[in-house]
N, C-alpha and C positions, 0 to 999 in steps of 0.2 A: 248816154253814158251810164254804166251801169253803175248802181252806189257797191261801199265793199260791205260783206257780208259783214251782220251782226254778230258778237258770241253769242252762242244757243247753252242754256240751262236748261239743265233737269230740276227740277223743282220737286221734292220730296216730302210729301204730307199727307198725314191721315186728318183728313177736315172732322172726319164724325167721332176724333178722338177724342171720351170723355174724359174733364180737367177739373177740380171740382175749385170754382173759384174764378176760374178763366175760363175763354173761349178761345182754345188755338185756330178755331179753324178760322174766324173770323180775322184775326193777324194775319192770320200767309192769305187769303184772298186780299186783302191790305195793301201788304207786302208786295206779294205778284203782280200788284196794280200797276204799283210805282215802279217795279223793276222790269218790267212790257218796255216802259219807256227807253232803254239802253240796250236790253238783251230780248233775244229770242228766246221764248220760255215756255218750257212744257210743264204742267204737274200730274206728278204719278204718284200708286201708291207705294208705300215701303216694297210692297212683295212683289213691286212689277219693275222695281230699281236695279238690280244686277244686271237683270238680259237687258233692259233700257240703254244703260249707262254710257255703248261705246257711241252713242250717236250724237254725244252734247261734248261741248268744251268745257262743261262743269258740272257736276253732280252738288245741290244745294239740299245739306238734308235740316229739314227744321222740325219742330216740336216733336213735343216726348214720344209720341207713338212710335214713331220712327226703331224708336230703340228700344222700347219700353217692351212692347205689347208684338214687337218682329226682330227680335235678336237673331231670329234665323238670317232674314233678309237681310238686315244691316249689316250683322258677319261677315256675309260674303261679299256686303258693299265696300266695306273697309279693306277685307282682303283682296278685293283686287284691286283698289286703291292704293296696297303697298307693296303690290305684286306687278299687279300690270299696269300701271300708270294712270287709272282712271283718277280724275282731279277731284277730289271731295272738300267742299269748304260747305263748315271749318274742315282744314287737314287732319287728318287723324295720327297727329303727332302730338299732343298737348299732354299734360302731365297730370291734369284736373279729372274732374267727371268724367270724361270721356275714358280713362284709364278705371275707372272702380274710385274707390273713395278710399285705396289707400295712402292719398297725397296726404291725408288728415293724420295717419301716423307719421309721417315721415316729419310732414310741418312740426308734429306737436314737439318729435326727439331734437330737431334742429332747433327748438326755443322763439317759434314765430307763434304770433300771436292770435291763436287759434283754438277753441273748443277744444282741453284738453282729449285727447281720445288715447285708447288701444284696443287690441283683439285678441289678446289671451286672459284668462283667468287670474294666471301667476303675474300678471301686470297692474288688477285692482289697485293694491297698493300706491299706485303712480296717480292715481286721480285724487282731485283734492276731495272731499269728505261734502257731501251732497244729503237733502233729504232725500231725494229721489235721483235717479238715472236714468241716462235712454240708451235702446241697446235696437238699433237699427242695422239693417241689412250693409254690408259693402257694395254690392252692387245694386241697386236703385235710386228707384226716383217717385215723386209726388207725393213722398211719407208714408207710401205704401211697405207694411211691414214694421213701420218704425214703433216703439212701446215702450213707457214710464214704469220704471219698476224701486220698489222700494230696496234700501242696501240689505233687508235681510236677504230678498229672494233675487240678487244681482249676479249671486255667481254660479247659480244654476243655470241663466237664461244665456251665459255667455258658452254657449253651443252652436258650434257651426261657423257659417262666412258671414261675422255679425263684427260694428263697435260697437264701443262701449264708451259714453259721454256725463260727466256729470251734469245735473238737470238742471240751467240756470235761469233765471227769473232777471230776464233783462228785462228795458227800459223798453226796446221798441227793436226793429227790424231793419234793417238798410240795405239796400243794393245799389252796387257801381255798376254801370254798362257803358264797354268799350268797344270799339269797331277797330279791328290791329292791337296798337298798344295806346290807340287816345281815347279822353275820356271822352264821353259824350252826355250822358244824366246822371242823376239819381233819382231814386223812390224809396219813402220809407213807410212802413207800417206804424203807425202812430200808437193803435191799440194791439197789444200781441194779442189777442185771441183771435181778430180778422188780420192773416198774414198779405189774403191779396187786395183787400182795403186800401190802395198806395195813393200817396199825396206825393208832390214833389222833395225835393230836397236838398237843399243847399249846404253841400258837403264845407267843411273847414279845410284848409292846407295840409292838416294833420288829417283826416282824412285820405284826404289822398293820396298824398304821401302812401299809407297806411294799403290801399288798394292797389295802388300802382306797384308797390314793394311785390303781391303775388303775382300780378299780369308779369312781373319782368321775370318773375323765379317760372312763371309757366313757360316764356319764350316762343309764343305762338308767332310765328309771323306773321299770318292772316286769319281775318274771323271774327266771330261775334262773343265776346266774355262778359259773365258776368259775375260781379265779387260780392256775396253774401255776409252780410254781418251783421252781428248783434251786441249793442251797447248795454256792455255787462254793468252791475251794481257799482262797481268802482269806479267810472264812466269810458273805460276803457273799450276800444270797440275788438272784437274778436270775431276770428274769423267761422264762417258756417259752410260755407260748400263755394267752391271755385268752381263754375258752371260754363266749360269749355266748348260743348256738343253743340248744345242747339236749345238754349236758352229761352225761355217763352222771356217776353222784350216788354210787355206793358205798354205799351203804346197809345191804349185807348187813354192810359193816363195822362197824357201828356197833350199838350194843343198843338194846334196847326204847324206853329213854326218850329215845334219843338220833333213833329214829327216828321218833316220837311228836311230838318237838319240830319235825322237820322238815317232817313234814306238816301240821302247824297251821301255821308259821308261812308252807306254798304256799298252802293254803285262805285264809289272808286276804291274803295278795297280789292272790291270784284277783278272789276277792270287790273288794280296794280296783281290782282294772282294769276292772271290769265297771261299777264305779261310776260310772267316770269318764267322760267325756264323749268321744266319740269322734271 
């Protein structure tokens, strides 16, 4: 009798992507290990993912290169993900990083509790009164592009597809990581000058609360998120970047059972999107 066919993955990864801090490629060989186990699984690289893509039940794209370093390639991955039906998880429906980094203006006008931002000049005004400022790219990633500028020279620098964030001297670094809408860890940065330095973390109620408040405003139905944030001077945590795409996960941080639980609870994510109706 023959068994029924596994779902096949495309598995999306630039392994010799340099990350300065981490090793992506070391995760998605990880990863790919433990998800052998349930699915059939190819890994290709970003530029070989469109002409790939009709031959899997899921297109899986993970770490930054993907999109970073092959915006050509992922383009036309997306696009025909919302053209022709190719399944891409995460879905390229999210409202976070995956769209540009203008969820951070939108958050800041709605009064959600996040790194004040904006991107015009005539807006300065709107941020509270800082030694210094960061005036980063809207679309990126790995802080590439990003620069501390004093308020004399801040409204020169604000040229182009750039925000603008007042520069805060928080306490330490935090991240929520969800699979759908549940939580699954946290990690935090204990000393802010080493940001991938992570130790566990044992969020409070209000915490979470606090994170789960943007997983529900982003409405992803399927996928891997995760919620950055930084416990400003007040002890108030505020939001950093809503990391919808393909999130580098931390995992060497965590032990055995910690990592165990994470990849059970992607394999039935997986599984419940494959289920679903396309």
């Amino acid at each position: 009798m023959s068994q029924p066919r596994r779902p096949r993955l495309l598995y999306v990864t630039d392994l010799a992507y340099p990350a300065r801090g981490r090793r992506y490629g070391d995760e998605d060989v990880f990863l790919t290990s433990r998800l052998r186990e349930d699915f059939d699984l190819a890994l290709c690289h970003p530029q070989d993912a469109p002409a790939l893509a009709d031959g899997f039940d899921a297109v899986v794209v993970r770490n930054s290169g993907p999109v970073l370093t092959h915006p050509e390639a992922y383009g036309a991955l997306r696009a025909r993900a919302l053209a022709d039906g190719v399944r891409l998880y995460n879905p390229p429906t999210g409202r976070g990083d995956m769209a540009g980094k203008r969820y951070l203006l939108e958050l800041t006008a709605a009064g959600h509790p996040v790194i004040p931002t904006v991107d015009r000049a005539e807006d300065l005004h709107l941020l509270p009164e800082a030694a210094a400022y960061v005036v980063k790219p809207r679309l990126g990633a790995d802080s590439i592009g990003l620069r501390t500028v004093p308020p004399a020279r801040l409204r020169t620098e604000v040229t182009g597809d750039v925000l603008v964030q007042p520069h805060i001297d928080f306490a330490y670094e935090v991240s929520f990581y969800f699979v759908d809408d549940t939580f699954q860890y946290a990690l935090y940065a204990p000393h802010p000058d080493r940001r991938w330095d992570l130790e566990r973390y044992e969020p409070t109620a209000a915490d979470l609360d606090f994170a789960r408040g943007f997983i529900g405003w982003n409405g992803l139905d399927h996928g891997i998120q995760r919620v950055d944030a930084c416990r400003a001077p007040d002890g108030r945590l505020l939001l950093v970047e809503l990391e919808d795409l393909n999130p580098y996960l931390s995992l060497d941080a965590l032990d055995d059972a910690g990592r165990d639980a994470f990849v059970t609870a992607v394999k039935e994510s997986l599984h419940r999107f494959l289920e679903t109706a396309p």
